[in-house]
N, C-alpha and C positions, 0 to 999 in steps of 0.2 A: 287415673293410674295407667301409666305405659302396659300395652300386654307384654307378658312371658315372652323371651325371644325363642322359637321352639325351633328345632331339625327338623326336617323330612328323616323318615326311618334311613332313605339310603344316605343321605349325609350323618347321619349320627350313627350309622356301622362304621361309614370312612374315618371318623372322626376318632372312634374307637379303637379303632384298628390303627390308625396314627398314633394314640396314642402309647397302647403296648409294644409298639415299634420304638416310640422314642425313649420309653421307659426300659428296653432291653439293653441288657451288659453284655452280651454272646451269649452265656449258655446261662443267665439268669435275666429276670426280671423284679428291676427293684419294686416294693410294693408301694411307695411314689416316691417321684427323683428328689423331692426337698425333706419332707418328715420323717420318710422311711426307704433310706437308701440303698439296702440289704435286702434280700431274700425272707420271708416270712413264709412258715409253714404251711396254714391254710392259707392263707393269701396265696403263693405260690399253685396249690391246687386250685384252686377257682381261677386264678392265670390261665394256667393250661385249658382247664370248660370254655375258655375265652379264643383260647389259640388254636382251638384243634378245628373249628369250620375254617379257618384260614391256614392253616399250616400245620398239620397231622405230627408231623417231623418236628417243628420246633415246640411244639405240646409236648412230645416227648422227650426231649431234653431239658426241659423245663423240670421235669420228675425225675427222668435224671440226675441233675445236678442237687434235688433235694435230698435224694436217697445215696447219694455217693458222702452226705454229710452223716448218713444212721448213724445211731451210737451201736456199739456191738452189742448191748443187752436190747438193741432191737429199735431205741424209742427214737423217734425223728423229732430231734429240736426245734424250738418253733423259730429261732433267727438262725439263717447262714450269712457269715458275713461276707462281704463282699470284699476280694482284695484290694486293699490302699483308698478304700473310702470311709473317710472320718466323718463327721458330723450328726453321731447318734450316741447316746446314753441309753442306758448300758452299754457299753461297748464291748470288744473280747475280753480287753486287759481286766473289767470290772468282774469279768464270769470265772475268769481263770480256770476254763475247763479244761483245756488240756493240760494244765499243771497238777490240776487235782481229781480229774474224773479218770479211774481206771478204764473206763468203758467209752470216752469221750477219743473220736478221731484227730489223730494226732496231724494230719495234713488239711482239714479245715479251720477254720474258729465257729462256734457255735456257741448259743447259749445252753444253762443247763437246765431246761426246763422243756417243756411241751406244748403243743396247743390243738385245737380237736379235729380228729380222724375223718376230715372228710375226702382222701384223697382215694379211696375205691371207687368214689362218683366219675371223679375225674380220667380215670384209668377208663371207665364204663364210657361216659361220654367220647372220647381219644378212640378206642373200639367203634364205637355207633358211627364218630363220622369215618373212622379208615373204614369201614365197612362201603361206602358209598360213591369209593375211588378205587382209582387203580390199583393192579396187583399189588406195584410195588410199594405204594403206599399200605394196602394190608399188611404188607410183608414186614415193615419197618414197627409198626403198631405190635404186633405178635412176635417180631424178637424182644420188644421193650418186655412184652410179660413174658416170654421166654427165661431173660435176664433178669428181673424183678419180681419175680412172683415168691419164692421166698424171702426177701425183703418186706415185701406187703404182707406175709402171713409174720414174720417175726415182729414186726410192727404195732399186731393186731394182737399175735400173744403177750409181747409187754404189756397192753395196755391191760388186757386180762386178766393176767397175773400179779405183774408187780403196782398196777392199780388199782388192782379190785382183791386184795390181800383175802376177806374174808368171803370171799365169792358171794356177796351181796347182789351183785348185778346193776354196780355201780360203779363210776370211774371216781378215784379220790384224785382233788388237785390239792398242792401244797403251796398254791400262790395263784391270786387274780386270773393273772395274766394269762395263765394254761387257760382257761373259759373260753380267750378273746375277746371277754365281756371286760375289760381290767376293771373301772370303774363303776358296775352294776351295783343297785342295791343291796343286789342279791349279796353281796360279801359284806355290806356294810358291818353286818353283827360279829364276823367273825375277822373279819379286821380291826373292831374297836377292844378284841380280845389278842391283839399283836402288841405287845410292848415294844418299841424298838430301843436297843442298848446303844454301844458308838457306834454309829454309822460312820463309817470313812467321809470325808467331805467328797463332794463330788458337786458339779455343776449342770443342771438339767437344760438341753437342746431343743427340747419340744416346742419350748415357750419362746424360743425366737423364732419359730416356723409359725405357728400359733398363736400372733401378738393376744388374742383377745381371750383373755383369764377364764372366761365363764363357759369356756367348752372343754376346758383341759382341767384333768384332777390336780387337785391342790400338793402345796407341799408337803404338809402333813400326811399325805398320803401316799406320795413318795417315798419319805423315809419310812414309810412301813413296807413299801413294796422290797425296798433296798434293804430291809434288814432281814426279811424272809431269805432276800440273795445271802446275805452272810450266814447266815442260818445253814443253808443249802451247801458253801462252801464250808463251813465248819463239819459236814458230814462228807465231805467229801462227793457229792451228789450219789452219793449210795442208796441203790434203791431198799437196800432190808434197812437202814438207820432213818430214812427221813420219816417211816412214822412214826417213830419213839421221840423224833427230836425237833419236827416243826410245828412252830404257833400256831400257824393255819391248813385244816384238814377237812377240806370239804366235799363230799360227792355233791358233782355235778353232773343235776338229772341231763339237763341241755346236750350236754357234753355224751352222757351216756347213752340216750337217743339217738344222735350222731353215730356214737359206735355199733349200736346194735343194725341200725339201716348201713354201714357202712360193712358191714360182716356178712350182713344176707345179698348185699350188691359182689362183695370179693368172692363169696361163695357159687355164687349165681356164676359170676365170668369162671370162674374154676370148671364149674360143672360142663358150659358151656366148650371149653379149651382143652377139655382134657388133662386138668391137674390133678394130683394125687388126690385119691379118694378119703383119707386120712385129715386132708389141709380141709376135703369141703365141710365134711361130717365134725368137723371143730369150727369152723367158724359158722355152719350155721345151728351150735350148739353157743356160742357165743351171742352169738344175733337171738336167740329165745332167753337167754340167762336176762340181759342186759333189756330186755322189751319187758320181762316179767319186773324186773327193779326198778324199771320208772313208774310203771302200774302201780307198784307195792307205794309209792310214796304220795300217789294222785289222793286229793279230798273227795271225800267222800259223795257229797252235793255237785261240786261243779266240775268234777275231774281234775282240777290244775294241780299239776304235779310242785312240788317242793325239792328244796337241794334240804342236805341233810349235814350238819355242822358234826363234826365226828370227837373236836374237842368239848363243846357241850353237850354232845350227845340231845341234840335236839334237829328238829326237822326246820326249815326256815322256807315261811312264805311270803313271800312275795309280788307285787304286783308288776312281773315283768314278761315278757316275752319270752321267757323259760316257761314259763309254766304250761306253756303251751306243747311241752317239749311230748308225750304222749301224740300229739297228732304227725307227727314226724315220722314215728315209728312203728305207731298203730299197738294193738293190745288191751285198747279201754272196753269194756261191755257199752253196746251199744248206747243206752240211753246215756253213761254217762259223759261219751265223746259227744253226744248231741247237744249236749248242757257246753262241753268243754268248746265247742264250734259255734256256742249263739256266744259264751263270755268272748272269744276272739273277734266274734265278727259287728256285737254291740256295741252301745257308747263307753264300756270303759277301755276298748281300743281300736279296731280298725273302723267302728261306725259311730267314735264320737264326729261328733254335728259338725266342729271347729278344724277336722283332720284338712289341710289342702289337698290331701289324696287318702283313698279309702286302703290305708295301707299300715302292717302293724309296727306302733312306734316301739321303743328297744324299752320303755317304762311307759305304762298305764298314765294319760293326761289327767286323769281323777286321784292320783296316789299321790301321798303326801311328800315322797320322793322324787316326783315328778321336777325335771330342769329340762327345758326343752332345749336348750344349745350344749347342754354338758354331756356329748362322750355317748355313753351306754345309759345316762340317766334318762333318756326323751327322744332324743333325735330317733330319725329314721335311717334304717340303715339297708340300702339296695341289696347288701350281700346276703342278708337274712330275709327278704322280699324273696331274691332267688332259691333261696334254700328252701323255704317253704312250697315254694312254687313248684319247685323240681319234687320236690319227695308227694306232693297233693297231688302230681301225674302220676307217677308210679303207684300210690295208691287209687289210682280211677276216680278221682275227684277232676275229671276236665275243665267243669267250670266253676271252680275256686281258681283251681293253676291258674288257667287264662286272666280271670280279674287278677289275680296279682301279679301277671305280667305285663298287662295293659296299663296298669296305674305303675309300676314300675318304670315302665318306659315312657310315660305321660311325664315322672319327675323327672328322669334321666334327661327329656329333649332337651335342659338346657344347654347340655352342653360341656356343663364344666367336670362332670366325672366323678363330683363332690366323694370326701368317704363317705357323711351322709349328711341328713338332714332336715334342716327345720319343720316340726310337724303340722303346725297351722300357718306358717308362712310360704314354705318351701324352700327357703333360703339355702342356697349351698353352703355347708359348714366345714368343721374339720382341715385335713388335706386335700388340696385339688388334685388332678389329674391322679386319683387314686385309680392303679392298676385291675382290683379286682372290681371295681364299679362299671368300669370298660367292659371287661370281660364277661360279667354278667349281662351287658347290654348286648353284648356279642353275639353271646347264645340263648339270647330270646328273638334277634333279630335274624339266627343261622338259619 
């Protein structure tokens, strides 16, 4: 068997770094030039973690040009599109949000949905490296929050308010796709409680970027995705109607974990900067609400936290890299995070036997849900490697961080930037020269 063809680190930074360059449109980066030719929310934030050891200035406009899409009720949609570039479904015409969303910016296209709040890391990171340049590089980082800081608090209290209605200390999503997880099992139950009615016909793009069937969600799953979209249009994207009026209502613990570290980072830069004392004492009352709510859903035994279906009113668990969603943002009583750190770290995920790399796959190899090349079902995914990576330094776990960033970049050497991939082969899967796979190599390599 031929070995791996691998990088030296300094050519798989250049490589990287070519890459987000070829990928950029001037003041966006597509999240890859074939499958995903538009701007994407968190993808766009993990861009910028990627852009800011190389370019402080064009990190910032990268958040930027996210945050010039808000919707006025605050919430950042997870696709900006890009002008005069076709070749993706859903497209604007399909969202029709500026036709129908009061709150939707009438000088971009966007969709009318969301996706998770990781973009205070990113702001934190953008800070850390202007911190380590010249003045006027500071200087440019610190009008961005200058400009943008309430943006990032109204962003923070949408997700608050108009998605966590019963102050649970959870984020409700109305659709897949808000996760970033779309085809997780985690939704499996409460999408097979989606009937979908006439779906508009429509023609899916994915699968000519994508020839190979068994990594991309089925059709059947499409039209569920796409009839939640009509759903969402029948309410006009109203944030007080969509919970009376959509199939799918689910808190997502993942998602909520995200927000809560995401609240105590904006708060922290607040405190830091000088912002109103008002924005820190709410978001780091935000950051405790939303740490106590993923707590509240962890099992009892192993700690794995559960998303919680709000139309069955039942908790749903399953075997995914969610569950792990507690060590993110810390809050479990010790013994039970100890339990929750040997199920992460043994054979039912990062230390099964058959793993090519000791790294956690996005579905459990032991669950019966388990498809190692489909999506959010099996593969592995760099961006989630990082994420965990990142939040396990901030909580003073050094050498977790570090192994997940060693094996992270052990799969990375190939080269191709994969979104992600194969878990006992290594196969690059998905889309190639995916932007935020770059940029996470970026900033482990910064």
């Amino acid at each position: 068997m031929a070995p791996d063809p691998s990088f030296t680190p300094t050519q798989l930074s250049a490589r990287a770094a070519y890459l987000l360059r070829g990928n950029d449109l001037g003041t966006m980066t597509t999240a890859a030039p074939l499958l995903y030719p538009h701007m994407w929310s968190w993808d766009a934030a993990f861009v910028a973690v990627g852009l800011a050891p190389l370019s402080v200035e064009r990190a910032v406009v990268e958040l930027d040009t996210l945050l010039s899409a808000q919707w006025t009720n605050g919430m950042i949609p997870h696709i900006v599109f890009a002008n005069g570039v076709d070749g993706y479904f859903p497209g604007p015409a399909r969202w029709a949000c500026s036709a129908l969303a009061a709150t939707a910016p009438r000088n971009r296209h966007t969709s009318g949905i969301t996706q998770p709040p990781v973009h205070a890391i990113a702001v934190q990171r953008i800070l850390d490296h202007a911190r380590r340049r010249g003045r006027s590089t500071r200087a440019v980082a610190e009008a961005f929050l200058d400009r943008r800081w309430d943006d990032l608090v109204r962003w923070h209290r949408w997700l608050a308010e108009q998605r966590d209605q019963g102050s649970r200390g959870r984020i409700t999503l109305y659709h897949g796709w808000e996760s970033g997880m779309d085809n997780s099992p985690r939704w499996d139950a409460a999408y097979a409680n989606v009937i979908p009615g006439a779906v508009p016909e429509y023609q899916r793009e994915d699968n000519n970027i994508v020839t190979d069937a068994s990594q991309r969600p089925s059709d059947n799953e499409y039209d569920r995705y796409l009839w939640l979209l009509e759903e969402m249009k029948a309410a006009r994207y109203d944030d007080e109607l969509l919970p009376k009026v959509m199939s799918f209502a689910v808190e997502d613990v993942f998602v909520s974990a995200i927000f809560s570290v995401a609240c105590s980072v904006l708060a922290e830069i607040g405190e830091e900067h000088k912002r109103p004392l008002a924005d820190v004492r709410e978001l780091y009352g935000w950051a405790d609400r939303f740490r106590a709510g993923v707590v509240e859903t962890t099992d009892e035994r192993t700690g794995a936290a559960r998303d919680y279906d709000l139309r069955t009113e039942r908790f749903v668990a399953t075997e995914t890299v969610a569950q792990f969603a507690p060590l993110l943002c810390g809050g479990l009583p010790h013994d039970k995070e100890r339990a929750l750190l040997r199920l992460m770290e043994g054979p039912r995920f990062s230390g099964h036997p058959d793993l090519k790399y000791s790294l956690i796959p996005s579905t459990s190899p032991v669950s019966r849900d388990f498809r190692p090349r489909e999506y959010w079902r099996g593969p592995v995914w760099p961006v989630v490697t990082w994420l965990f990576s990142w939040c396990f330094a901030r909580r003073g776990w050094a050498e977790r961080s570090s192994m997940l960033r060693r094996e992270g970049l052990r799969q990375a050497s190939d080269g191709t930037f994969a979104e992600y991939y194969e878990p006992f082969t290594g196969e690059p899967l998905g889309s190639m020269q995916q932007s935020w796979t770059a940029a996470a190599v970026l900033d482990w390599l910064g």
